[in-house]
N, C-alpha and C positions, 0 to 999 in steps of 0.2 A: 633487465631492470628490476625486475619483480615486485614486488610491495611499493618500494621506493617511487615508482611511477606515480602511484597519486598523491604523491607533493607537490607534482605541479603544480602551480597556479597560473590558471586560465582565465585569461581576459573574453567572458560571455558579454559584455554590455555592446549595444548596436548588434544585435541579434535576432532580436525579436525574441530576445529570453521573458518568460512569464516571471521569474523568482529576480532577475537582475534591473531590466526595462522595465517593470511595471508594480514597483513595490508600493507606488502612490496610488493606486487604484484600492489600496487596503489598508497604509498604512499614513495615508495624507501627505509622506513627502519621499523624495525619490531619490537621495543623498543617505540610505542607512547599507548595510551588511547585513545581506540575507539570509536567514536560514528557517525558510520558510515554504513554500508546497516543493513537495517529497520527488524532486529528480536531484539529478548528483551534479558538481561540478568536474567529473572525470572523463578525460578521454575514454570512447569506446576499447574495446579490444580490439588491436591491429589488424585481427584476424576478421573483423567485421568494417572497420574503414576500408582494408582492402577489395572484400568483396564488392562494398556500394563502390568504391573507384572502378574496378572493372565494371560493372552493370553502368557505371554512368557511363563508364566511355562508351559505348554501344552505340548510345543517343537515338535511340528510337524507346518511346517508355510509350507506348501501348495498352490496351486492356490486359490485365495479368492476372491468369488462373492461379489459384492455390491447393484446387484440389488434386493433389497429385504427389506420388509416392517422397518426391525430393522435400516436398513438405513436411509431409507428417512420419517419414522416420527419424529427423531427429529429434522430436517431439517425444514419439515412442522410447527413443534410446537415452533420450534425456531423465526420464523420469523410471525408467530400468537403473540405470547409473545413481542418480542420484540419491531415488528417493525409495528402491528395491520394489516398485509399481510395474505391474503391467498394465499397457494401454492398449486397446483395440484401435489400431487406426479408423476403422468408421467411426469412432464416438468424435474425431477428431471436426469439428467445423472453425473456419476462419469468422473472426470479428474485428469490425476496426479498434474497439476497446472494450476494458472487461466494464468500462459502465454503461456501454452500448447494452452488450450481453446482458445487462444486470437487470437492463432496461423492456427489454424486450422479454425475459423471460417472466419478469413482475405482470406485462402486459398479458400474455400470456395463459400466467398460470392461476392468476386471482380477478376478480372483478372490481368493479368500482367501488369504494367504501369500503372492501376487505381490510385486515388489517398486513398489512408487513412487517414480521416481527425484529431484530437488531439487537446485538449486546451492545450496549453503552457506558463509556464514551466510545464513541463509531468515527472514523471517516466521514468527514461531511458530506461527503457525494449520495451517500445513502438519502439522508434525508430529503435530498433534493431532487434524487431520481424519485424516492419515492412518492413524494405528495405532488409531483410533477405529473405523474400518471393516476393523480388522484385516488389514492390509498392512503390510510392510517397507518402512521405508527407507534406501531407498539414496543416498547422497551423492554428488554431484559435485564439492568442494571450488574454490571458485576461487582462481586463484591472486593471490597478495597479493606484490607487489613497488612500495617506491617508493610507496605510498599509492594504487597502482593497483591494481582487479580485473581479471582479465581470466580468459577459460574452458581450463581443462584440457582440450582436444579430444581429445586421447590417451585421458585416465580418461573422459571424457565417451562415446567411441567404445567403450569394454572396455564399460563400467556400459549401455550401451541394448544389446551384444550379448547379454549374459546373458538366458538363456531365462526367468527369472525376472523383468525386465524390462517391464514391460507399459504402464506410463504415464509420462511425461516431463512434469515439472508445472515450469510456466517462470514467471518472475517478472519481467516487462519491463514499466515498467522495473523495475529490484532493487529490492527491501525486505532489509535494511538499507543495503547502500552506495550506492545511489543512481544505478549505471550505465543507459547508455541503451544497450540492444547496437546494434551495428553494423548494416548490411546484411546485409556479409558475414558475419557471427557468425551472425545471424539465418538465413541461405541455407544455413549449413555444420548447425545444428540442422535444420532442416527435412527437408534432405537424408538426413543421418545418423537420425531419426527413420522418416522412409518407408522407409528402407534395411532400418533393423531391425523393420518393423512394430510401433512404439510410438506409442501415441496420444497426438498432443502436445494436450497444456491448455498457455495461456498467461493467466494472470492476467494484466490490463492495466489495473488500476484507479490507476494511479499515472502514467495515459497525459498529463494534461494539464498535469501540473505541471515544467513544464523552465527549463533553463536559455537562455539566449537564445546561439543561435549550434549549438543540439541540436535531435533530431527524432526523436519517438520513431515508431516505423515496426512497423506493426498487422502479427502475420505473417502473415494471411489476404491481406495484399495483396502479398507475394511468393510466392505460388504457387496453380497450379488443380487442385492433389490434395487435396481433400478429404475426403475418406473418414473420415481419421484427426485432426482438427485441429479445435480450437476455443475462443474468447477466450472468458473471465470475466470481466465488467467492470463499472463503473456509474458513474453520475455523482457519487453519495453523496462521495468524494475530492474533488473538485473543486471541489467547492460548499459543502464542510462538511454535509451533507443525511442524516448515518449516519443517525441518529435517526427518520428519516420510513419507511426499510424500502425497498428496490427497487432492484434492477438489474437487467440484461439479460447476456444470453450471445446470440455470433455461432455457431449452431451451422448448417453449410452441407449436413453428410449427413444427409438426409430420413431415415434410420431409425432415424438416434441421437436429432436432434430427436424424433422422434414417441414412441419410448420414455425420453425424459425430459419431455418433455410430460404422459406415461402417469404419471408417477413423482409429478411435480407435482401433478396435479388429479385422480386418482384413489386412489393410494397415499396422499399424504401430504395431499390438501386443502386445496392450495394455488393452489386457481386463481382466486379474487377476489384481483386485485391491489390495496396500500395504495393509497387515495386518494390522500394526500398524495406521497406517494413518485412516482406518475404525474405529478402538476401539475406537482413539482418539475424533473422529469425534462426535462418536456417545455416548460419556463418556461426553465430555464436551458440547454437546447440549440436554443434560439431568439432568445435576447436576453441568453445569459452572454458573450459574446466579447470584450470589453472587459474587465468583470470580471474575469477569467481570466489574459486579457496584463495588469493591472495587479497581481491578486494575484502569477504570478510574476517581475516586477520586486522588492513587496517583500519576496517570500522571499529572492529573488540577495541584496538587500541587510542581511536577517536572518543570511544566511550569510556574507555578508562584515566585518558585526560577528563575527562568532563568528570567522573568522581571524585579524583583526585584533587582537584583544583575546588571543586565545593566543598569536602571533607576540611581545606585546607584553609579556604578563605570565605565560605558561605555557609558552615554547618547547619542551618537553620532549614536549606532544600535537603530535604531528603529526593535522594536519586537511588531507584533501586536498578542496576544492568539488565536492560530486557534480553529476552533471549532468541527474538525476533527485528527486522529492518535495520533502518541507520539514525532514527529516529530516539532523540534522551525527552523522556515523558518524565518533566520533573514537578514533584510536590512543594509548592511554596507556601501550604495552610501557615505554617508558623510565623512566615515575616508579617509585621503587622501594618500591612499596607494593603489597599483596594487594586484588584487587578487593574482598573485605569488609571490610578496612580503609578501602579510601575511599569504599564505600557506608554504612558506621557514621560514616563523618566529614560525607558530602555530609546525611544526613540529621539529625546532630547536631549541627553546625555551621554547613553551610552552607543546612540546613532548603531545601533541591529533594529531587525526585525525577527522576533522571535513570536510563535503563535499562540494565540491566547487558548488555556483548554476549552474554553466555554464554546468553541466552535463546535470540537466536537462531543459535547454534552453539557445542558444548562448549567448541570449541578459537578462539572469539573473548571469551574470558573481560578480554581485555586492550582491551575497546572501551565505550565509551558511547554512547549510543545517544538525543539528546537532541533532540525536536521542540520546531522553531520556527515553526510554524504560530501565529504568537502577536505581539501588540504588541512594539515594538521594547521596549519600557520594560521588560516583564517577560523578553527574551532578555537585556536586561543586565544583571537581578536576578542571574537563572540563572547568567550569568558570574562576576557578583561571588559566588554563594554555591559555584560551583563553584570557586574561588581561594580564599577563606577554608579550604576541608575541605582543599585539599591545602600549604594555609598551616599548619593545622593540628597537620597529620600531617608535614609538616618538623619543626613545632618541636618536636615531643614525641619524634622520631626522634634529637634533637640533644643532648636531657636525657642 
């Protein structure tokens, strides 16, 4: 089938889906088109329904180890292929999610009232893990020029000096704009990180989704100072797999491993890892690879509907193609409308739900925030109902 697969359109409703079942819990009513928290409407790869059909038929689901070689070599082999990494299988530990991990390593490796530092606009989940373990955060704001991000090194240099300081939670690639950092970006954080004794976290769960002609680049494989450093990840992104439970963290200092290990299966009781979540894991980092380069061909061209179609009928969003996720991080400064006016109009009119930027940062109030993880057909609903609200709101601006 190849690409053409995710054209389907899949009836998710009565599922107990979060983005289809529960869009009135955010967006007050529950009759819109969603393109809103970041899982896909696509069939897994067969090579992964397959496997969970076998392991279901078995019918005994039991307590389930994960530490063990069928785990963690395609994990290894995954990120050799992909991404030209070598992994030490011991850095490898199982987590139910990377905001589990994200969580426990904040607990961890800062104390109460430290500060947690963040580039912004972030994923929301940052700030809620954060100040949930009662920590500060602190921002790094990136800089916004020309529909381009790129890092404040200067603010980024002040913000890891403060002695308040204590963890650097990185987001590669970005959630929401969608950069893939450099090398060099990546070498100058590192550096700057070891410099000021900050524990860098890098979330990397948005590793496999790129653009062609990009590469997203793991930072455990530019440097051998590990002491302080460690990736959040999983395959659950890639495969569309939230649902099943399971990822893995690269943790390479054997004493941080060992006391979040302690945290895992002792504290919180959390060391039978999900069945499914393993199968999955280990189905699709064995025989997803195709899957994968054809999913992102047709997100590139999910995205290049969404240009095309604002070049042609909205010129006013600037849209610049990220080069990261499935995620169109669009600038609406110019239209001259209050972001609740056109979230009262996209929902009243043009019946989507699409995310307001200010979620994930105060001062990106002026951005939507619209996943296309989804058939072509319903990214050009999304369009036409995103046209209609600010068709809308001209014409009633003009009365």
């Amino acid at each position: 089938m190849g690409k053409n697969r995710f054209d389907e359109v899949i009836d998710r409703k009565g599922t107990y889906c979060t983005q289809w079942d529960y869009i009135e819990d955010r967006f007050g009513v529950n009759d819109l088109l969603p393109f809103t928290i970041s899982d896909m409407d696509f069939n897994v790869p067969t090579v992964i329904s397959e496997a969970l059909k076998k392991r279901a038929s078995h019918s005994v689901y039991g307590y389930t180890r994960w530490n063990h070689a069928d785990f963690k070599e395609p994990i290894v082999n995954w990120y050799k292929d992909r991404f030209n990494t070598v992994v030490d299988p011991d850095w490898i530990v199982y987590s139910p999610s990377v905001i589990y991990t994200v969580s426990k390593l904040i607990e961890m490796k800062s104390e109460v009232g430290d500060n947690v530092l963040i580039q912004t606009p972030a994923y929301d989940a940052f700030f809620k893990t954060i100040r949930s373990n009662k920590r500060e955060v602190a921002d790094n704001p990136l800089e916004y020029a020309n529909g381009v991000y790129s890092v404040d090194f200067e603010d980024l240099e002040e913000k890891l000096a403060d002695e308040k300081t204590t963890i650097f939670l990185l987001c590669s690639p970005q959630n929401p704009t969608g950069r893939i950092w450099t090398k060099e970006e990546l070498l100058k954080i590192i550096e700057l990180c070891h410099r000021y004794d900050v524990f860098l976290i890098s979330d990397e769960i948005h590793m496999d989704i790129v653009r062609k002609g990009y590469q997203h680049i793991p930072v455990l494989s530019l440097t051998d100072k590990y002491n302080n450093i460690a990736i959040c990840t999983s395959a659950s992104k890639t495969f569309n797999t939230s649902g099943l439970i399971g990822s893995y963290a690269l943790i390479p200092n054997r004493l941080v491993q060992e006391e979040f290990l302690d945290i895992l299966k002792n504290r919180d009781g959390l060391s039978s890892a999900s069945i499914m979540g393993i199968e999955s894991i280990m189905a699709g980092y064995t025989q997803g690879h195709q899957w994968v380069d054809e999913l992102n061909e047709y997100i590139t061209e999910n995205l290049t509907v969404v240009s095309n179609f604002l070049k042609e009928h909205l010129p006013e969003i600037q849209f610049t193609m990220p080069e990261s996720t499935f995620l169109a991080w669009m600038d609406i400064s110019t239209l001259p409308f209050e972001m609740d006016e056109l979230q009262k109009a996209l929902i009243e009119v043009g019946e989507v739900a699409i995310m307001d930027g200010s979620i994930y940062d105060p001062h990106s109030e002026h951005f939507l925030r619209m996943n296309l993880g989804c058939p072509r057909i319903k990214v050009e609903q999304g369009l036409v109902g995103l046209k209609k609200a600010i068709d809308s709101l001209r014409k009633n601006s003009i009365r």
